[in-house]
C-alpha positions in Angstrom: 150.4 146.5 52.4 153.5 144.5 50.8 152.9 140.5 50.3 154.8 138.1 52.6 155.8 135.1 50.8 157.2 131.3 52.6 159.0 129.2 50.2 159.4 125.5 51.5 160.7 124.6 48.7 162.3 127.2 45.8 164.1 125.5 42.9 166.1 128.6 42.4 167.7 131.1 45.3 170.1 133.8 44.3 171.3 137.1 44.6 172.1 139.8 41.5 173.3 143.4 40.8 171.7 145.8 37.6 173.9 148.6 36.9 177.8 149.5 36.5 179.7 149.3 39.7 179.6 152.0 41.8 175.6 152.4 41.0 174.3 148.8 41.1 171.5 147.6 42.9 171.2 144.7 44.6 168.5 142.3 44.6 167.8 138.6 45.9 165.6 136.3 44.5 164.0 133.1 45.1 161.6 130.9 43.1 159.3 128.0 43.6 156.8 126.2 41.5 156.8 128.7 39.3 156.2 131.8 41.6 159.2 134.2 41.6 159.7 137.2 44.5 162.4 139.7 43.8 163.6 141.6 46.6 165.8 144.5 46.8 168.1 144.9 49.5 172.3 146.4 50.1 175.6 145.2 48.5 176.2 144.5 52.7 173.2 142.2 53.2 174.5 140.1 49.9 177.7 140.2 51.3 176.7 139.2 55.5 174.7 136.7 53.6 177.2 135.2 51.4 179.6 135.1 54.2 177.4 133.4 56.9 176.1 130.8 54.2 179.8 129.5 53.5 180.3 129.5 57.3 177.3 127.1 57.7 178.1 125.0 55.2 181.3 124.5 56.6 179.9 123.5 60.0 177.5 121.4 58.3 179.3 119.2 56.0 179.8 119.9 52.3 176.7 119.3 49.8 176.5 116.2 48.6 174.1 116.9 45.8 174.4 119.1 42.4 175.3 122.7 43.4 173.3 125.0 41.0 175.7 126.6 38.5 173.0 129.0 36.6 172.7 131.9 39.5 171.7 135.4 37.4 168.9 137.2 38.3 165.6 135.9 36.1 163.8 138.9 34.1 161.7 141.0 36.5 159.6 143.7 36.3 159.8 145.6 39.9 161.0 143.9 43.5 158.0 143.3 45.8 159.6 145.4 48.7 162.9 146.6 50.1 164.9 144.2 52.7 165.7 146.0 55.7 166.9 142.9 57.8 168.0 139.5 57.0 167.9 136.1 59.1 169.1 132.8 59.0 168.1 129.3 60.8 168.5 125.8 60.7 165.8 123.2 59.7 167.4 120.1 61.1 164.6 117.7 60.3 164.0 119.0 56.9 167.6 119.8 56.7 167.1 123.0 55.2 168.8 126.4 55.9 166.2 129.3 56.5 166.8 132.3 55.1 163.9 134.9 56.7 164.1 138.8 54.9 162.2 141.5 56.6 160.3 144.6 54.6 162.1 148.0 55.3 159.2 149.6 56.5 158.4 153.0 58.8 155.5 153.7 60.2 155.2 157.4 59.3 155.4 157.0 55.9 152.3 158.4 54.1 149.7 156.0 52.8 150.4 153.4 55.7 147.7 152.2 57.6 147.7 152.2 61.5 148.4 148.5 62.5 150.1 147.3 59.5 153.2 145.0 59.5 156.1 144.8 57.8 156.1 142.3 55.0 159.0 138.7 55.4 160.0 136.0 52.9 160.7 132.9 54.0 163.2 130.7 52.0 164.0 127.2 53.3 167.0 126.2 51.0 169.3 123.1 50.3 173.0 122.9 51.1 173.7 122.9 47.5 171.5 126.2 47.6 173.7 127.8 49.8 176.9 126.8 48.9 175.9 127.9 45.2 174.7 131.7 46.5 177.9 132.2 48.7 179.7 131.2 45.7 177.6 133.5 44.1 177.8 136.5 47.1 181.8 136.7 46.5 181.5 136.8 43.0 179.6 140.1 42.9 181.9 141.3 45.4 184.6 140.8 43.5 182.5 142.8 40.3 182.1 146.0 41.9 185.0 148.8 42.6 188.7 148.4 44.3 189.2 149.3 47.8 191.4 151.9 48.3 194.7 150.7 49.8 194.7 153.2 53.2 191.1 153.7 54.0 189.6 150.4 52.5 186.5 152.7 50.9 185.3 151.9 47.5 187.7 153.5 44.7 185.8 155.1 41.7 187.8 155.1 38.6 189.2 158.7 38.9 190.1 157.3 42.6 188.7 159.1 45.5 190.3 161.0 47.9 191.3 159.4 51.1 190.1 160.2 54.4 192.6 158.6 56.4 195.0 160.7 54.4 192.9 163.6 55.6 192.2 164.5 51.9 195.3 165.4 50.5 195.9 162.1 48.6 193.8 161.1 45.6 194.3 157.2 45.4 
């Protein structure tokens, strides 16, 4: 059974990819009193995440503290579990944005027990916290391949060939 952690707190929140583009991984991470969870999870969750973060700060009102300039992943050994969905709230009286990650898991996988759950994180972050990750988000978008110009797919460096060309171009 994987751990589920709650962060009130977490001096550090980010997101990371290991690997040349094309084959990265992606991985979030958050840390609090010394406690660090990786998580690994799709280029599309960083990205949905990212997105929606800079959305809500916008509707909230810029941070007005420091916004944390230091976002690569800290040295890890292996993530705790794999994200399969991702969730984000509002803590108005704290005034903290709640970032909740749920365990890919399946049932019929061998070795699980009959009643278990899927694992969650919780991460209650800052303003400055998100602003700083969504900065982060379209950063390692902008790090992986080109998008071909007809079909908008990922481009690998020999180019690919185009579906909306019905094969017959290599972009």
């Amino acid at each position: 059974m994987s751990e589920s952690f709650e962060f009130e707190k977490p001096d550090f929140f980010t997101a990371g990819a290991v690997g040349k583009p094309g084959e990265r991984i992606f991985f979030l991470q958050a840390r609090e009193k010394g406690r660090l969870i990786t998580l690994k999870c799709e280029k599309e969750q960083v990205r949905a995440l990212g997105d929606y973060l800079a959305g809500l700060i916008t509707k909230l009102g810029a941070p007005k503290g420091k916004v944390p300039a230091v976002m690569d992943l800290l040295p890890f050994a292996e993530p705790a579990w794999i994200v399969a969905s991702l969730g984000v709230g509002y803590d108005e009286e704290h005034e903290r944005i709640i970032v909740d990650a749920h365990e890919l898991f399946e049932e019929e996988d061998e070795g699980q027990r009959e009643g278990e759950e899927p694992a969650s994180a919780r991460v209650r972050i800052t303003r400055e916290q998100a602003q700083a990750f969504a900065t982060r988000a379209k950063e390692l978008m902008k790090a992986g391949r080109p998008n071909c110009p007809v079909c908008s797919a990922p481009m690998d460096p020999a180019g690919h060939i185009c579906p909306r060309s019905n094969g017959h171009i290599v972009h």
